[in-house]
C-alpha positions in Angstrom: 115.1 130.8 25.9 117.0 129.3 22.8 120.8 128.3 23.1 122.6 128.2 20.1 126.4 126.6 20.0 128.7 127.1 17.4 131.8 124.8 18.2 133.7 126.5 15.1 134.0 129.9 16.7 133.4 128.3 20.6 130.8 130.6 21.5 127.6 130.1 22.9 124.7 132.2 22.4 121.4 132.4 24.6 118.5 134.1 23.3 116.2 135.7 25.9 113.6 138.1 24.2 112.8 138.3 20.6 113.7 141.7 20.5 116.0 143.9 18.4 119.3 144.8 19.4 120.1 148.4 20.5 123.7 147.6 21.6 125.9 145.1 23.0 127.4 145.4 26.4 130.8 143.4 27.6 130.0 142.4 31.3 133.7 140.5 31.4 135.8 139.6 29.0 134.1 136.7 27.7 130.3 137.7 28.4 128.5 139.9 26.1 125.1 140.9 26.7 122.9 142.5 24.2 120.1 145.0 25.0 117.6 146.7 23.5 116.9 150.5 23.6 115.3 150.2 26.9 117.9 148.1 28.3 116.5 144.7 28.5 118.4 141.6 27.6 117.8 140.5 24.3 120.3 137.9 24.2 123.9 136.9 25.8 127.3 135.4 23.9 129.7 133.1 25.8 133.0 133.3 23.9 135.4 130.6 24.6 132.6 129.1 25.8 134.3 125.2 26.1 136.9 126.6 28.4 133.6 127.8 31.3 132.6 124.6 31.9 131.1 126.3 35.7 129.1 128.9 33.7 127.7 126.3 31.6 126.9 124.0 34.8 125.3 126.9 35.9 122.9 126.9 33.1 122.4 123.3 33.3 121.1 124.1 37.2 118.6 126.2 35.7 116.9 124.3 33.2 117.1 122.0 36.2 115.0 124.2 38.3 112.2 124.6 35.5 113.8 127.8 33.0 112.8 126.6 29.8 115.5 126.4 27.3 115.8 124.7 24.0 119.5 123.3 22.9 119.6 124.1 18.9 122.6 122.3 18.2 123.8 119.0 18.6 127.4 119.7 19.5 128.1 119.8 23.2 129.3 122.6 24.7 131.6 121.0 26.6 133.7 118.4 25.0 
């Protein structure tokens, strides 16, 4: 898994599968999921993604507990 952050437009987006993008689902109003034509996550978008400081402690738990994930930027999510 790659996380990218962009702290211009505060949205954080994880990576899951290589795959290509079928369609983009909104799970709530500030997760997006994307999927690909058999339904499988490709990748996921946090908007406003400063202001979910327990989402992102939630990911932090995670690499934590051995998922591997690579940070591609140097900007914290949480500043």
């Amino acid at each position: 898994m790659t996380i990218q952050y962009d702290r211009i437009a505060d949205a954080l987006y994880m990576y899951v599968s290589g795959g290509k993008v079928h369609k983009t689902l909104e799970l709530e109003d500030r997760l997006l999921v994307d999927v690909d034509t058999l339904g499988n996550i490709v990748g996921m978008e946090i908007l406003d993604a400063s202001n979910q400081e327990e989402l992102i402690k939630n990911l932090e738990s995670n690499v934590d507990t051995g998922i591997p994930i690579t940070i591609t930027s140097g900007l914290p999510a949480i500043v």
